[in-house]
C-alpha positions as CSV (number, residue, x, y, z in Angstrom):
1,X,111.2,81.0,70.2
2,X,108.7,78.8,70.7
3,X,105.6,80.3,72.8
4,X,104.1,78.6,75.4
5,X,107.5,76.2,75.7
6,X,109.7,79.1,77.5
7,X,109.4,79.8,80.9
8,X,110.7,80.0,84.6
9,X,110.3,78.2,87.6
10,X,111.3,79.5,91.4
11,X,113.5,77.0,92.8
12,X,112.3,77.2,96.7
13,X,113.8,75.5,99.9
14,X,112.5,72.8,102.1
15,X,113.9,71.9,105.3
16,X,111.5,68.8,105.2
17,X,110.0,67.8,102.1
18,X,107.2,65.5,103.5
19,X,106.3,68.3,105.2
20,X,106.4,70.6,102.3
21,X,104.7,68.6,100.3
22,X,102.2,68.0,102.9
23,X,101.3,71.5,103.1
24,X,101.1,72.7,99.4
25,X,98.8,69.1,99.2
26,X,96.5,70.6,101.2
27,X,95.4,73.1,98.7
28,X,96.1,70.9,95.7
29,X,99.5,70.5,94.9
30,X,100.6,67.1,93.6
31,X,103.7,65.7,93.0
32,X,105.4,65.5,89.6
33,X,109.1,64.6,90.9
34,X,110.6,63.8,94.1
35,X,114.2,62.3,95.3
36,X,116.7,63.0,98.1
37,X,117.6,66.6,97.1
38,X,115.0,68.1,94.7
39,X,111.4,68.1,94.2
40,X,108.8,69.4,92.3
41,X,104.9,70.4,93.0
42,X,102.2,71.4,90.5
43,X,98.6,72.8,90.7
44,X,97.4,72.9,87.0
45,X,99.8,75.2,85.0
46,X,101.5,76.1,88.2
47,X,105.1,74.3,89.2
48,X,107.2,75.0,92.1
49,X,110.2,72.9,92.6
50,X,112.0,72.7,95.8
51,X,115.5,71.7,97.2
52,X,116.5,70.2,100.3
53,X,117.6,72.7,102.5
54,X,117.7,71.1,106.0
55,X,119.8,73.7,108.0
56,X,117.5,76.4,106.9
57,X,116.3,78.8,109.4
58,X,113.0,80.0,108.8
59,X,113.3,83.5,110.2
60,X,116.1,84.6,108.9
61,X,114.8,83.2,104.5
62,X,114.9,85.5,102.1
63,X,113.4,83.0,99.7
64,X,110.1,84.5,97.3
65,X,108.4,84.0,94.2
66,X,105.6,85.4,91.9
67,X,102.6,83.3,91.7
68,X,100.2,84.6,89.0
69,X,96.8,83.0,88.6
70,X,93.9,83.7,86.9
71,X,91.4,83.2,89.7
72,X,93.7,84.5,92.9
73,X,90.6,84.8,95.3
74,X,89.9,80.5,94.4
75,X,93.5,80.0,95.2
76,X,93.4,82.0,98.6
77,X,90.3,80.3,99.5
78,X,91.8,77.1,98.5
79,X,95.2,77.8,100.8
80,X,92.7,79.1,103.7
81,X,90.1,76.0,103.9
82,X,93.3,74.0,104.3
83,X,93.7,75.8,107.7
84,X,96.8,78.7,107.1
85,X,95.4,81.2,109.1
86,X,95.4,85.4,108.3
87,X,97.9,86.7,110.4
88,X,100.5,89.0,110.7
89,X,103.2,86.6,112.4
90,X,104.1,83.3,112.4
91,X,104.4,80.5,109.9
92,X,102.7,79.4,107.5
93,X,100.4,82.7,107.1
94,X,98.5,84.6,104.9
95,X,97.8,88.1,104.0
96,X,94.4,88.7,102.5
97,X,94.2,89.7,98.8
98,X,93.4,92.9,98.2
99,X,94.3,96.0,95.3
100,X,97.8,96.6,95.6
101,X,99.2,100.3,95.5
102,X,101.2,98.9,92.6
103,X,97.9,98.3,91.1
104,X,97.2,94.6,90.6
105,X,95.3,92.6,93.6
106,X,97.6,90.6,95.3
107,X,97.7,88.7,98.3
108,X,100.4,86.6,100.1
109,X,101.9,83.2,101.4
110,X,104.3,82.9,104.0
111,X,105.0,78.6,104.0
112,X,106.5,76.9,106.9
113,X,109.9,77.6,105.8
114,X,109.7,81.4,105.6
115,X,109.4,81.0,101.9
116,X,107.4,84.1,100.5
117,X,104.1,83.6,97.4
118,X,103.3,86.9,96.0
119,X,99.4,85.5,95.0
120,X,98.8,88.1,91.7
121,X,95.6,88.0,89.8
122,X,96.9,87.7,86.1
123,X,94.5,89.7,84.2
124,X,93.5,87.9,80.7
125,X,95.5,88.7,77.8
126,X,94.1,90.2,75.3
């Protein structure tokens, strides 16, 4: 294997993708691909790609992913200047990062389509 080549990305719905791509813009997301059914978002080493899901329903997703970071708390600040409030209902939210029983901090993103962001702080390697 070859390292730093390998690796995963979440494949998230959109019921809209200006929309989506709107919101993750706001916090500086740009676009590395778009058509009619897929696209994909990056923020330095970071890539979400979405696909068109137009009959989703919001409230009822069970859509999630992992986003590790080395800086969460420039991230959350980033995602909260752009106007997601803290809150426990409602959409798109957040939920402040803070130590996690499981250990790591963590914090979390709820987007417009229900979609789930697990914010983890990535300690270095080393």
């Amino acid at each position: 294997m070859t390292a730093g080549i390998d690796r995963a990305v979440p494949n998230l719905p959109s019921r809209d993708f200006a929309r989506t791509e709107a919101f993750y813009g706001a916090f500086r997301f740009g676009r590395v691909f778009r058509d009619e059914g897929w696209m994909i978002l990056a923020r330095g080493s970071v890539q979400l790609e979405f696909y068109a899901a137009p009959g989703l329903d919001p409230h009822s997703s069970s859509a999630m992913c992992t986003v590790r970071v080395g800086d969460v708390d420039e991230l959350y600040a980033a995602i909260r200047a752009s106007g997601v409030p803290e809150a426990t209902v409602g959409m798109p939210r957040l939920h402040p990062v803070r130590r996690q029983d499981w250990g790591m901090r963590a914090g979390y993103l709820i987007d417009p389509d229900g979609t789930q962001l697990t914010l983890i702080e990535q300690p270095p390697e080393g």
